[in-house]
CHARMM-style PDB file with segment names, atoms N, HN, CA, C and O in Angstrom:
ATOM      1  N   UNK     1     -17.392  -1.476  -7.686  1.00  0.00      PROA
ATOM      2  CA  UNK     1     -16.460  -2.117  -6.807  1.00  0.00      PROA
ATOM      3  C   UNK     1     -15.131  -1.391  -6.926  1.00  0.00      PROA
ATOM      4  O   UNK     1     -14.645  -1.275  -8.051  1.00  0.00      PROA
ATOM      5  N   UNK     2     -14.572  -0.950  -5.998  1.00  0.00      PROA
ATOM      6  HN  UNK     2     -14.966  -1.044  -5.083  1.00  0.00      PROA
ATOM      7  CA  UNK     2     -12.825  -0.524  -5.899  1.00  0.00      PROA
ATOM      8  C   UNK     2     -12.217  -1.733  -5.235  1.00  0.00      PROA
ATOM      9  O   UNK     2     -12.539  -2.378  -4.237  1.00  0.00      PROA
ATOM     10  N   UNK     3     -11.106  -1.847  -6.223  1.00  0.00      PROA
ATOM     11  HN  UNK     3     -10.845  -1.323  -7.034  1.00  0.00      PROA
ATOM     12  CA  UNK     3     -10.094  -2.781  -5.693  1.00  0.00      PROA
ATOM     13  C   UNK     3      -9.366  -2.716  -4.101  1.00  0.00      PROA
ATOM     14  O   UNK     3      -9.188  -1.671  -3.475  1.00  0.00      PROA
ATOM     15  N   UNK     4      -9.134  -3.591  -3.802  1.00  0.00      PROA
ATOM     16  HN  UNK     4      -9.279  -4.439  -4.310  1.00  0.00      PROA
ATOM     17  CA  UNK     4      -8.265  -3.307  -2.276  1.00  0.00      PROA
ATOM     18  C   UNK     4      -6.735  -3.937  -2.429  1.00  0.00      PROA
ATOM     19  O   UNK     4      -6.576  -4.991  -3.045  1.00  0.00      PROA
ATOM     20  N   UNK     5      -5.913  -3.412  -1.986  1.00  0.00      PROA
ATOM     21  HN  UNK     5      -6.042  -2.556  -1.486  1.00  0.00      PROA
ATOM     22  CA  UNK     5      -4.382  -4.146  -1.966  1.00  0.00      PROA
ATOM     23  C   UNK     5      -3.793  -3.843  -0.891  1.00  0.00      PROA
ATOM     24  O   UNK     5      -4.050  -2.859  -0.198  1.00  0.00      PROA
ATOM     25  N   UNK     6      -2.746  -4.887  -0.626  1.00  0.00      PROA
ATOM     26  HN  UNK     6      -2.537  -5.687  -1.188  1.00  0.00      PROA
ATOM     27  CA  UNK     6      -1.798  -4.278   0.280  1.00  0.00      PROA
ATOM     28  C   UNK     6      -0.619  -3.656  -0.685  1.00  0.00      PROA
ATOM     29  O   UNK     6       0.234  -3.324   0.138  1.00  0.00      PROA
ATOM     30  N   UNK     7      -0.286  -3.436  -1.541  1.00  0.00      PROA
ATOM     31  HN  UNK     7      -0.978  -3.706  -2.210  1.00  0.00      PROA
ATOM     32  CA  UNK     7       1.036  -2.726  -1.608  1.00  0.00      PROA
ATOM     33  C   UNK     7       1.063  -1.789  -0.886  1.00  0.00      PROA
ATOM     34  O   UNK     7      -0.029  -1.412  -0.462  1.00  0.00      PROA
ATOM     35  N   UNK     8       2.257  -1.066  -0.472  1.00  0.00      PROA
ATOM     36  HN  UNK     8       3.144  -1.373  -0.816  1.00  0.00      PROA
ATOM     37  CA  UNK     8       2.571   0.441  -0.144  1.00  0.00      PROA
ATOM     38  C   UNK     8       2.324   1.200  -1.310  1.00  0.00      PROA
ATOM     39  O   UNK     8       1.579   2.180  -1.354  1.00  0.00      PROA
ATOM     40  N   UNK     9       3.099   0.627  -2.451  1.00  0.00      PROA
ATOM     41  HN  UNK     9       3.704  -0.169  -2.415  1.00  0.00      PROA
ATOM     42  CA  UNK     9       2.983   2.141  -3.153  1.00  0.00      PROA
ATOM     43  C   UNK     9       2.044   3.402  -3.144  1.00  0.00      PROA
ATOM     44  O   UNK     9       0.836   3.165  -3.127  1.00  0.00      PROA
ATOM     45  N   UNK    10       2.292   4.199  -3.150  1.00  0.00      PROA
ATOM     46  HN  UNK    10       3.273   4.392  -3.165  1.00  0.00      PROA
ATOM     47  CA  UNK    10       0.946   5.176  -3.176  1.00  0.00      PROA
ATOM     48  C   UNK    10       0.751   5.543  -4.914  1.00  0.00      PROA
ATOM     49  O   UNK    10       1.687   5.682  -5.702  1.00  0.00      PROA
ATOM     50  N   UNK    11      -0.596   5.642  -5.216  1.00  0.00      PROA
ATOM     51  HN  UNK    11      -1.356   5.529  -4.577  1.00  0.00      PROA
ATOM     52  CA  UNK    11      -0.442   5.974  -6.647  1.00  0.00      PROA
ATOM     53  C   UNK    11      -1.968   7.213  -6.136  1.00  0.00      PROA
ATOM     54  O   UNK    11      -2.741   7.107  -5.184  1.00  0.00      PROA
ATOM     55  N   UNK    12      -1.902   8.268  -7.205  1.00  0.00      PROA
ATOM     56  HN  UNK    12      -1.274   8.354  -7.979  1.00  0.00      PROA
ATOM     57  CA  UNK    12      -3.170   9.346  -6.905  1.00  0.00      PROA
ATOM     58  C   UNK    12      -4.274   8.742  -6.683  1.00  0.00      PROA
ATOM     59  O   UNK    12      -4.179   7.770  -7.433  1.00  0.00      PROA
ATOM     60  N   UNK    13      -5.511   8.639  -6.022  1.00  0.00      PROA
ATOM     61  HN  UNK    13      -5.588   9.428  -5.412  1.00  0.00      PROA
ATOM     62  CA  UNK    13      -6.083   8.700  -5.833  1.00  0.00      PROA
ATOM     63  C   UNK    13      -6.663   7.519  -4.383  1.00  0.00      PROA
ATOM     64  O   UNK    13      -7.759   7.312  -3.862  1.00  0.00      PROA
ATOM     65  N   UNK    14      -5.216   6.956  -4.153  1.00  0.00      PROA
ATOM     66  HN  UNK    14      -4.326   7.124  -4.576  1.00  0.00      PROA
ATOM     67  CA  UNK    14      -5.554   5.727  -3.417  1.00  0.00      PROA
ATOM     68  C   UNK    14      -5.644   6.226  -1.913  1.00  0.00      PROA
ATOM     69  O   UNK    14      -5.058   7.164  -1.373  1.00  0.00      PROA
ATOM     70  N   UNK    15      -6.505   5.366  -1.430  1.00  0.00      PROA
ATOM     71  HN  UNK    15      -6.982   4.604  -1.868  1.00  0.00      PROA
ATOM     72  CA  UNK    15      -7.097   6.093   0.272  1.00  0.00      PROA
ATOM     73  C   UNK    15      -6.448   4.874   1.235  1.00  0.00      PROA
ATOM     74  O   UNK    15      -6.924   3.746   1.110  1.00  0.00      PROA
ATOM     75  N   UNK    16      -5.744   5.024   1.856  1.00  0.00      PROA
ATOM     76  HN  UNK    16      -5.357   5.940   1.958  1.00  0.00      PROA
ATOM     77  CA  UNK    16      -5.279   3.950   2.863  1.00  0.00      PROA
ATOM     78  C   UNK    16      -6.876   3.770   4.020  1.00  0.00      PROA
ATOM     79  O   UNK    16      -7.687   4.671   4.236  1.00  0.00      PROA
ATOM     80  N   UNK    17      -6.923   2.298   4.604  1.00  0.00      PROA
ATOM     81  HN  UNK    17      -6.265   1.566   4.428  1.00  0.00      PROA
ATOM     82  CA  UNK    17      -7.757   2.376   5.254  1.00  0.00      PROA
ATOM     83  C   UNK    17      -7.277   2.152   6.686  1.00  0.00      PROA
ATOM     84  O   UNK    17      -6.142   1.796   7.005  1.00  0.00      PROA
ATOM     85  N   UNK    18      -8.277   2.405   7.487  1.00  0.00      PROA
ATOM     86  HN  UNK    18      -9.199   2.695   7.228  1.00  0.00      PROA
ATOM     87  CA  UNK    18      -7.922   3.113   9.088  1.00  0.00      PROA
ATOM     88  C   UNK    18      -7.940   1.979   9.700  1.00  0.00      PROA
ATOM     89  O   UNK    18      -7.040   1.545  10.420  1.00  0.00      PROA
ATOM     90  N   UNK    19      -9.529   1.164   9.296  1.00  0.00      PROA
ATOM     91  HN  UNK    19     -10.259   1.517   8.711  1.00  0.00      PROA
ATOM     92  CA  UNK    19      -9.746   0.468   9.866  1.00  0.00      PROA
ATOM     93  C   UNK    19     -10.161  -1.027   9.506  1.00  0.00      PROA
ATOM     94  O   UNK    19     -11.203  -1.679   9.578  1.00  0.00      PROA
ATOM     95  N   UNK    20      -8.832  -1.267   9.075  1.00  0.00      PROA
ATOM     96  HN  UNK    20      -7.986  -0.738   9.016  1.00  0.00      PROA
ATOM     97  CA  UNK    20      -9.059  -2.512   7.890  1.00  0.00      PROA
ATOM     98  C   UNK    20      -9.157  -3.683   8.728  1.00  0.00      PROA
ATOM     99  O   UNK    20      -9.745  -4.642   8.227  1.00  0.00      PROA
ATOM    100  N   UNK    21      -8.510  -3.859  10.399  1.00  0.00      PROA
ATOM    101  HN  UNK    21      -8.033  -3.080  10.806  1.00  0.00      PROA
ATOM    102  CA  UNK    21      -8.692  -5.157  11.082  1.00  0.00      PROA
ATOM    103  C   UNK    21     -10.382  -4.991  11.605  1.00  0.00      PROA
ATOM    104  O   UNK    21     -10.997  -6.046  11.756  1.00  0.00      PROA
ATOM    105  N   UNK    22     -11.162  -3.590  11.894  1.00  0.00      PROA
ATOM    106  HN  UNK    22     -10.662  -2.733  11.772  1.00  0.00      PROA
ATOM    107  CA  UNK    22     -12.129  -3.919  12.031  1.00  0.00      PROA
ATOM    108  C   UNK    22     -13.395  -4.264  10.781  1.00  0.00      PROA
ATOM    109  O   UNK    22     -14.556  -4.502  11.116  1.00  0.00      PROA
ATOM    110  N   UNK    23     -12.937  -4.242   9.309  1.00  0.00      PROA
ATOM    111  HN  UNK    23     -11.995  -4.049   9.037  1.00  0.00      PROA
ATOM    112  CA  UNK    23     -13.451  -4.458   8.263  1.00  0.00      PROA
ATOM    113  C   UNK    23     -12.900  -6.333   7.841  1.00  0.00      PROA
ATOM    114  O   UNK    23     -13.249  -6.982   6.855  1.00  0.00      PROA
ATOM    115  N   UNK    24     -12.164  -6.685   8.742  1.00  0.00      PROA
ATOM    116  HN  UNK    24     -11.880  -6.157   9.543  1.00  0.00      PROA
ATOM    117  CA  UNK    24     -12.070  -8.310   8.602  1.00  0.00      PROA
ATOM    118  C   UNK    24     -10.999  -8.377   7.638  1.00  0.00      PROA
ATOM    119  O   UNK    24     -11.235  -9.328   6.893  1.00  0.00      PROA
ATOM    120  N   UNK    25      -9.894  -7.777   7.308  1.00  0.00      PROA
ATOM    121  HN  UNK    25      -9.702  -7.005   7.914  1.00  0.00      PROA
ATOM    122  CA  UNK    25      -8.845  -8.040   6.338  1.00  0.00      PROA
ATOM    123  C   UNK    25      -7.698  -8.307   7.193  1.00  0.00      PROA
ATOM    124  O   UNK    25      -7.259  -7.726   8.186  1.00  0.00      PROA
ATOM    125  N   UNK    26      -7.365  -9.236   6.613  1.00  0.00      PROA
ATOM    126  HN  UNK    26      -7.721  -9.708   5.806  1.00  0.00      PROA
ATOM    127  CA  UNK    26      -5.667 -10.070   7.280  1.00  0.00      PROA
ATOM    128  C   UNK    26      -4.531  -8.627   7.584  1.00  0.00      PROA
ATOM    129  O   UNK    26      -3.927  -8.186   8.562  1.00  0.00      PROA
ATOM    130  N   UNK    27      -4.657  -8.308   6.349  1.00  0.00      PROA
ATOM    131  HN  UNK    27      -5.147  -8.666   5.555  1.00  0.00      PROA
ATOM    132  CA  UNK    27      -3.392  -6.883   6.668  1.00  0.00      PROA
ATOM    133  C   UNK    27      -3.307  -5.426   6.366  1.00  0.00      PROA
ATOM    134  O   UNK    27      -4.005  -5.268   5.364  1.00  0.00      PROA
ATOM    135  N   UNK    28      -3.021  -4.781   6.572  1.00  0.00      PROA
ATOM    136  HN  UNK    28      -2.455  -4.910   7.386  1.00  0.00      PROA
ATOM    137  CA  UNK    28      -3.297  -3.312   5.904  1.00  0.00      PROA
ATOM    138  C   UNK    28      -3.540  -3.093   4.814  1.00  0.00      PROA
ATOM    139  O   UNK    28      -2.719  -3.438   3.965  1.00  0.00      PROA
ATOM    140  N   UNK    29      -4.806  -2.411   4.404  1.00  0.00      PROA
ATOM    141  HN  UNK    29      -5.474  -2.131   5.094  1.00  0.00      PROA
ATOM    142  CA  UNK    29      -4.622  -2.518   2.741  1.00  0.00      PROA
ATOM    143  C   UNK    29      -5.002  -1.083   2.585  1.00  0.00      PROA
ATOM    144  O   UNK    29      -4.938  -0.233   3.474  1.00  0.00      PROA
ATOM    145  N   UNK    30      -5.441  -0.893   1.252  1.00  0.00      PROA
ATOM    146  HN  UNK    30      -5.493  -1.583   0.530  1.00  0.00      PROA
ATOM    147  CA  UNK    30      -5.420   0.954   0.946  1.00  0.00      PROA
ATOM    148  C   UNK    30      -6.646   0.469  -0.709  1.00  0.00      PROA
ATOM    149  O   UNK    30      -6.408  -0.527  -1.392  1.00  0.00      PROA
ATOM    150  N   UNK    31      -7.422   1.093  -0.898  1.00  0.00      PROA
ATOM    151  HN  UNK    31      -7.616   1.902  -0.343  1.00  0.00      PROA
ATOM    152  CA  UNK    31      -8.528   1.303  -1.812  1.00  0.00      PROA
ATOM    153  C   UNK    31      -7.302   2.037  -3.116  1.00  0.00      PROA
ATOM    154  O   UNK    31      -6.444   2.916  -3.026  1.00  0.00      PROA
ATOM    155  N   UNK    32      -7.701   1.292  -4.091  1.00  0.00      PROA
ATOM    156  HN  UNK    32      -8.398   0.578  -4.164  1.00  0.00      PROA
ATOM    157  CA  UNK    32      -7.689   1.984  -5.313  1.00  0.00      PROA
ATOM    158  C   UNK    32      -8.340   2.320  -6.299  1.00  0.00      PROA
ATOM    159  O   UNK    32      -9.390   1.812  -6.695  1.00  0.00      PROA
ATOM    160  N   UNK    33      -7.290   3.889  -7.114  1.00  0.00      PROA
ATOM    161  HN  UNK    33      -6.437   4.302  -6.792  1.00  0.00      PROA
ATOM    162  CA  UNK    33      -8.886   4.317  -7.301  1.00  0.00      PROA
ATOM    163  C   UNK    33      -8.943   4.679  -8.950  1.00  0.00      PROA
ATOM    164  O   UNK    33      -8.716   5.639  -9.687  1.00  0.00      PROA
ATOM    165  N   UNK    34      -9.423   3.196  -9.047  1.00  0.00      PROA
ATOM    166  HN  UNK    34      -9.608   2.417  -8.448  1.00  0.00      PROA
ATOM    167  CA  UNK    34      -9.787   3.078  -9.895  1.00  0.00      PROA
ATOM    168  C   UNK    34     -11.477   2.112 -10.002  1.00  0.00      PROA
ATOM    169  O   UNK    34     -11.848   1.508  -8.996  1.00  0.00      PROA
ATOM    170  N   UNK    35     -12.159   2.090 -11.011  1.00  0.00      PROA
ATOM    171  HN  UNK    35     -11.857   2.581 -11.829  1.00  0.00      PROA
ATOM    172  CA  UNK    35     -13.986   1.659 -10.439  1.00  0.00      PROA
ATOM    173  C   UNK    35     -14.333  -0.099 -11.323  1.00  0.00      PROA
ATOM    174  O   UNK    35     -13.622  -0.195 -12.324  1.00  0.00      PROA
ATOM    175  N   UNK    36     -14.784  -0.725 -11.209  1.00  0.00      PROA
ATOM    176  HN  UNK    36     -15.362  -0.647 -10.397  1.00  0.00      PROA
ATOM    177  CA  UNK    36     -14.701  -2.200 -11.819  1.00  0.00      PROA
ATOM    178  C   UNK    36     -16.213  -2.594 -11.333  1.00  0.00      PROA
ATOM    179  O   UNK    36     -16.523  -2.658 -10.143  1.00  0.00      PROA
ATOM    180  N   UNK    37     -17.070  -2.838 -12.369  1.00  0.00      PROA
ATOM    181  HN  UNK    37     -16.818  -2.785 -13.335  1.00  0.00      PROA
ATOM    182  CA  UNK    37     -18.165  -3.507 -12.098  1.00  0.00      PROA
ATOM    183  C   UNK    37     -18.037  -5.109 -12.388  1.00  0.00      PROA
ATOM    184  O   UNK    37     -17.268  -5.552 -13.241  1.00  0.00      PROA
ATOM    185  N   UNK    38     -18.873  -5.916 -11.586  1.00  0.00      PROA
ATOM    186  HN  UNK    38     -19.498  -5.556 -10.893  1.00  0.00      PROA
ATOM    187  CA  UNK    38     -18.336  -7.141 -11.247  1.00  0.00      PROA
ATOM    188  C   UNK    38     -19.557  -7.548 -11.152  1.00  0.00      PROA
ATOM    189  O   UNK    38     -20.201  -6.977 -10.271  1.00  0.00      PROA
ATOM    190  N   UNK    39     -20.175  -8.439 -11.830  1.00  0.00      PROA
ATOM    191  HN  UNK    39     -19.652  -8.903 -12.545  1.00  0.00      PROA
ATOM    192  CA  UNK    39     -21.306 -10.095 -11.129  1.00  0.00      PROA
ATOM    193  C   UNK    39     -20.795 -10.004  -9.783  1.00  0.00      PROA
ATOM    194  O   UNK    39     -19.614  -9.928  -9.443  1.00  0.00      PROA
ATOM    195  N   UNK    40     -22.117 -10.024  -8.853  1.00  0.00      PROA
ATOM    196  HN  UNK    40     -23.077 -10.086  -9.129  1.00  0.00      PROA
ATOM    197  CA  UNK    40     -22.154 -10.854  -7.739  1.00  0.00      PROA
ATOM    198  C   UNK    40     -21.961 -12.321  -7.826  1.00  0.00      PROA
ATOM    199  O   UNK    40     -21.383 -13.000  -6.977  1.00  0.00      PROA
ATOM    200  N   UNK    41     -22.351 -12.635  -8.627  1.00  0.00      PROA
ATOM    201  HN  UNK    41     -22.821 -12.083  -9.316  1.00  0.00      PROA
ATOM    202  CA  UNK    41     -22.272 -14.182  -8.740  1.00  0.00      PROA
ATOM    203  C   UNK    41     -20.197 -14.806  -8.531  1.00  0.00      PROA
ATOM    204  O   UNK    41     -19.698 -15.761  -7.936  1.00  0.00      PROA
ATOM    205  N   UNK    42     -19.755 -13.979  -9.139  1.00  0.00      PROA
ATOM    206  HN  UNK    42     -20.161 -13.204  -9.623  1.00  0.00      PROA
ATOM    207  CA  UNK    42     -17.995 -14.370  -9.127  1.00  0.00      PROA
ATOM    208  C   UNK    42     -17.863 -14.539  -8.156  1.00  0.00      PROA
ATOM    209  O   UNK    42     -17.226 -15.577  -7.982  1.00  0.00      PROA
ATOM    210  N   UNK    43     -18.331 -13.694  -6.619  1.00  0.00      PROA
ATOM    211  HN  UNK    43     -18.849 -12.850  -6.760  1.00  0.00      PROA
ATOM    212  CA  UNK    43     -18.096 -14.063  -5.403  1.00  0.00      PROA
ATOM    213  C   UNK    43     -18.112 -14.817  -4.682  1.00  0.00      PROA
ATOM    214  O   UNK    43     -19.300 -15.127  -4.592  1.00  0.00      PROA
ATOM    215  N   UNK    44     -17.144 -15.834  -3.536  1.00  0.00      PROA
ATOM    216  HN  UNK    44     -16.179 -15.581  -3.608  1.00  0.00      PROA
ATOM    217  CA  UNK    44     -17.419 -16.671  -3.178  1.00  0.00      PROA
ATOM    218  C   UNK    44     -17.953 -16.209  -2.031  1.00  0.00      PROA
ATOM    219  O   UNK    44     -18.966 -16.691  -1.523  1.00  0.00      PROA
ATOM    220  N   UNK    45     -17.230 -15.147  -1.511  1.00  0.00      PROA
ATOM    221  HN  UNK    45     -16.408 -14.756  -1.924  1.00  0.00      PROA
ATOM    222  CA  UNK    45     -17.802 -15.197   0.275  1.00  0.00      PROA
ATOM    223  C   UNK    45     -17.457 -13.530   0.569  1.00  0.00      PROA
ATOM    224  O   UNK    45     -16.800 -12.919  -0.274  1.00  0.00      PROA
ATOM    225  N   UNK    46     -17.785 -13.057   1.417  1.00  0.00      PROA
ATOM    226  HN  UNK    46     -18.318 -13.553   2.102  1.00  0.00      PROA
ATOM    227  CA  UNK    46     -17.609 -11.530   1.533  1.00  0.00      PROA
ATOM    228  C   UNK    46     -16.540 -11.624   2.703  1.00  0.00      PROA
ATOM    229  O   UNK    46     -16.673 -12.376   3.669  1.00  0.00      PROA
ATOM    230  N   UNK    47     -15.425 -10.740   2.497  1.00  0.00      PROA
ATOM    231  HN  UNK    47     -15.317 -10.128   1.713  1.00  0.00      PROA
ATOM    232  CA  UNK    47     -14.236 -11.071   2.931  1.00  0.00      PROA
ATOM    233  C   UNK    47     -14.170  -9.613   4.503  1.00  0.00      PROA
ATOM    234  O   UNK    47     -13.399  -9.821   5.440  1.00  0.00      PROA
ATOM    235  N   UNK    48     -15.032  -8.362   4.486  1.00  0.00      PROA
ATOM    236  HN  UNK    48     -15.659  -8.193   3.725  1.00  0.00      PROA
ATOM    237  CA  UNK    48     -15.690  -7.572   5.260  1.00  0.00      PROA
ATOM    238  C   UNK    48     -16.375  -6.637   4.788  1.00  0.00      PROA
ATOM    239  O   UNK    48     -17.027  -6.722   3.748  1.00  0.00      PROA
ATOM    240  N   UNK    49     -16.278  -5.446   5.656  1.00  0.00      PROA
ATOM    241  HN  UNK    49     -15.748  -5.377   6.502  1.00  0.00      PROA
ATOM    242  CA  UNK    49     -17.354  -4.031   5.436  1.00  0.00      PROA
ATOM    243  C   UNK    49     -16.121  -3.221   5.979  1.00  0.00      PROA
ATOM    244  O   UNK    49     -15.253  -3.453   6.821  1.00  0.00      PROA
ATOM    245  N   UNK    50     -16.403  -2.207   5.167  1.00  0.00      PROA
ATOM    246  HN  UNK    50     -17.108  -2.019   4.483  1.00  0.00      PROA
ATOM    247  CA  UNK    50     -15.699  -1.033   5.445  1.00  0.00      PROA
ATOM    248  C   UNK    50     -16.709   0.001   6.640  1.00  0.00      PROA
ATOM    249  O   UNK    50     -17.934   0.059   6.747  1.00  0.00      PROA
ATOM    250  N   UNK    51     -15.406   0.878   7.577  1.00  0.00      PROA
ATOM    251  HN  UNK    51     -14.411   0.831   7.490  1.00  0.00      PROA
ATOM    252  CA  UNK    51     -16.328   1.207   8.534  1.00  0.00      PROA
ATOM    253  C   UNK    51     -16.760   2.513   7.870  1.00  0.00      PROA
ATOM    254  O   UNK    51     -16.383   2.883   6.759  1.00  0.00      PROA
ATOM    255  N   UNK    52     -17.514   3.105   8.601  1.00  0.00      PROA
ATOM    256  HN  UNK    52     -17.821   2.805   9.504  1.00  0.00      PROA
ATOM    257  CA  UNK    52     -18.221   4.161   7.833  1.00  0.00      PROA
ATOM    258  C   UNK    52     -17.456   5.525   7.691  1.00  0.00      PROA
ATOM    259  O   UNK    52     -17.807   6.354   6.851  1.00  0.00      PROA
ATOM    260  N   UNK    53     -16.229   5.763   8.676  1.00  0.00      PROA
ATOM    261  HN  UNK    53     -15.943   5.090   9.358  1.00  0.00      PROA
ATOM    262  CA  UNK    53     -14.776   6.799   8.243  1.00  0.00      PROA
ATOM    263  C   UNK    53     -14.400   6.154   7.115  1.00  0.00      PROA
ATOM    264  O   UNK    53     -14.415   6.967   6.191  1.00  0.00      PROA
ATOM    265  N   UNK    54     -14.007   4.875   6.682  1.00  0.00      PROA
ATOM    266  HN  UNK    54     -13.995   4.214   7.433  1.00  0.00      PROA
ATOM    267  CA  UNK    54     -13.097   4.111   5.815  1.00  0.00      PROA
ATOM    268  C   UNK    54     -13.835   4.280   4.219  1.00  0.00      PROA
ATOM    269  O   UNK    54     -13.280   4.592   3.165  1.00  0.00      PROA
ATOM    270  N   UNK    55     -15.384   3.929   4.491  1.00  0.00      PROA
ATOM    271  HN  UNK    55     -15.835   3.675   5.347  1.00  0.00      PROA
ATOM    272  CA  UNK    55     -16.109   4.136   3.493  1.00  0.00      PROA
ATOM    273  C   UNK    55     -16.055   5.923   2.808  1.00  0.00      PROA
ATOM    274  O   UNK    55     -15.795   6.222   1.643  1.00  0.00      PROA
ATOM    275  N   UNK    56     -16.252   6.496   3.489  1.00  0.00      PROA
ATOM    276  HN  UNK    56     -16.464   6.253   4.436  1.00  0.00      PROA
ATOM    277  CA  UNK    56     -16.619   8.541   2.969  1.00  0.00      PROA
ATOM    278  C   UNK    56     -15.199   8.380   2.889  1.00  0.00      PROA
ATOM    279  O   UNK    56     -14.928   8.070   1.729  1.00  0.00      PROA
ATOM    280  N   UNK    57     -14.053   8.459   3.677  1.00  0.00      PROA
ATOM    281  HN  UNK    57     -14.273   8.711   4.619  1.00  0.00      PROA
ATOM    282  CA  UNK    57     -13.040   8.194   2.606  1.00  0.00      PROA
ATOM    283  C   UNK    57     -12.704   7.779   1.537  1.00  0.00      PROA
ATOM    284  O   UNK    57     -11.943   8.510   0.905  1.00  0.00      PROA
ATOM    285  N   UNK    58     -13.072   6.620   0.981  1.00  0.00      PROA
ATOM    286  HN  UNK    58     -13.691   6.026   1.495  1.00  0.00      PROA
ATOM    287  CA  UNK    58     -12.635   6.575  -0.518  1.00  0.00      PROA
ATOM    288  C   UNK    58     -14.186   6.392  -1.041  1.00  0.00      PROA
ATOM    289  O   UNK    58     -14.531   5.578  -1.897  1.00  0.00      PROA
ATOM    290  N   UNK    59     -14.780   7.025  -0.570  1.00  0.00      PROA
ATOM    291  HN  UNK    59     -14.499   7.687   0.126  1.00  0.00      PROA
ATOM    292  CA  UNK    59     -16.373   7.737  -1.513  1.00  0.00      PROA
ATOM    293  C   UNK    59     -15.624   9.045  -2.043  1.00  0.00      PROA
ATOM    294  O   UNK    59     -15.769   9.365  -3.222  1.00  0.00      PROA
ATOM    295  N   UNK    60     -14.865   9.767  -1.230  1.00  0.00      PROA
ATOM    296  HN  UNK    60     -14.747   9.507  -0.271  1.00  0.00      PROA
ATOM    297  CA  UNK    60     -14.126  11.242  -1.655  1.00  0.00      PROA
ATOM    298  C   UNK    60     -13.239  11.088  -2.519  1.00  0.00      PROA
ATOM    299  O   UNK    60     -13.242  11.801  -3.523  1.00  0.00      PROA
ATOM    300  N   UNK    61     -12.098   9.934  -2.280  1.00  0.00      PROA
ATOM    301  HN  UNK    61     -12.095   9.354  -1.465  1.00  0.00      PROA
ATOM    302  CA  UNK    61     -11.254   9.760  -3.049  1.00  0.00      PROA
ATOM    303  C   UNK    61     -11.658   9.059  -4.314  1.00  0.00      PROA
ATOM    304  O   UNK    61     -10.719   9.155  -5.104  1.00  0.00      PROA
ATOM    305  N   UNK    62     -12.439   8.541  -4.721  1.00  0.00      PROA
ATOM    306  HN  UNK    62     -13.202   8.463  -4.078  1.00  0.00      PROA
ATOM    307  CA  UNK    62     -13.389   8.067  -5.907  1.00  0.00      PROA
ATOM    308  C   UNK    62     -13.731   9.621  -6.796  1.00  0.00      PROA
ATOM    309  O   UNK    62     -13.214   9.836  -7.892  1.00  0.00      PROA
ATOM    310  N   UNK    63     -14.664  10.605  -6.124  1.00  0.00      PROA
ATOM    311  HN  UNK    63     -15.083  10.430  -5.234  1.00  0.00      PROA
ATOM    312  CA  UNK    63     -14.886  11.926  -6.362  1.00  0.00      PROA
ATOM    313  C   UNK    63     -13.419  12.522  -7.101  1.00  0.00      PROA
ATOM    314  O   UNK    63     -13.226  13.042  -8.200  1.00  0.00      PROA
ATOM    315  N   UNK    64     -12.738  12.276  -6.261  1.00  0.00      PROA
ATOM    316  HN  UNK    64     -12.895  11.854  -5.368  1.00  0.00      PROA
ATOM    317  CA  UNK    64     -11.641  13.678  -6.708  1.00  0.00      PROA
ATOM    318  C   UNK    64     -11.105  12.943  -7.785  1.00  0.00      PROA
ATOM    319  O   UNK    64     -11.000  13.718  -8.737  1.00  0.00      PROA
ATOM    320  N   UNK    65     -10.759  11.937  -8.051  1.00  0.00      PROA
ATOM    321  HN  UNK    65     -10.845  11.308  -7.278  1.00  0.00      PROA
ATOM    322  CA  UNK    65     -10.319  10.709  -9.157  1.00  0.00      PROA
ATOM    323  C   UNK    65     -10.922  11.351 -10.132  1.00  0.00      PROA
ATOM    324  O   UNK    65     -10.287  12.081 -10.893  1.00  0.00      PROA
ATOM    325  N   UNK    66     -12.697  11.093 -10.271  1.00  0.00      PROA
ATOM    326  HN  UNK    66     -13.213  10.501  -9.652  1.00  0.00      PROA
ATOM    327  CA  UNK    66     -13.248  11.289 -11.438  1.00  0.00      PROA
ATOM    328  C   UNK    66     -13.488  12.676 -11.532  1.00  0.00      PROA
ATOM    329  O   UNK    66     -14.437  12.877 -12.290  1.00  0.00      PROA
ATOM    330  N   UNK    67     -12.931  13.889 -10.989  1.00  0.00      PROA
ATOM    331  HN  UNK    67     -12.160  13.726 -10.373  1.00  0.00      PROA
ATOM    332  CA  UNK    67     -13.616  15.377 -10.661  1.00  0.00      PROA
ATOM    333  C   UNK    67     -14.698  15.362 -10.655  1.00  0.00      PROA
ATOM    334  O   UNK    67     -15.119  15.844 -11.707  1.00  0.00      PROA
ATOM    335  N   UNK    68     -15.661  14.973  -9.839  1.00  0.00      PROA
ATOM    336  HN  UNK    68     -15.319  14.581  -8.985  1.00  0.00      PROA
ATOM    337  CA  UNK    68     -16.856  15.604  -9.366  1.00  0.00      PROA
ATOM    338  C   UNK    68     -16.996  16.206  -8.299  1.00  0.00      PROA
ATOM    339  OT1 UNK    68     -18.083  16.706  -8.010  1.00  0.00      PROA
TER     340      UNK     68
END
């Protein structure tokens, strides 16, 4: 799981997303990149989907984070 936020700040590795009103999020947010495994179970409800530009974007920015 990568976190999502709205701050602005930019910190390395974070990917702003393009298309965050068509992924169902209230406001602009940007992926950070940093990685967090999580229970499904904690979840209450799935909040969207990333579109598939938004996704290979921070699939890359995940990559260059960890150098692979």
């Amino acid at each position: 799981m990568v976190a999502l936020t709205t701050n602005a700040d930019h910190h390395y590795g974070d990917c702003f997303l393009d298309d965050w009103r068509s992924a169902g999020l209230p406001k602009p947010a940007k992926a950070k990149a940093f990685l967090a495994t999580v229970d499904r179970a904690t979840f209450e409800r799935k909040v969207g989907v990333l579109s598939q530009g938004d996704f290979q974007r921070v699939r890359e920015s995940i990559r260059l984070v960890l150098g692979f």
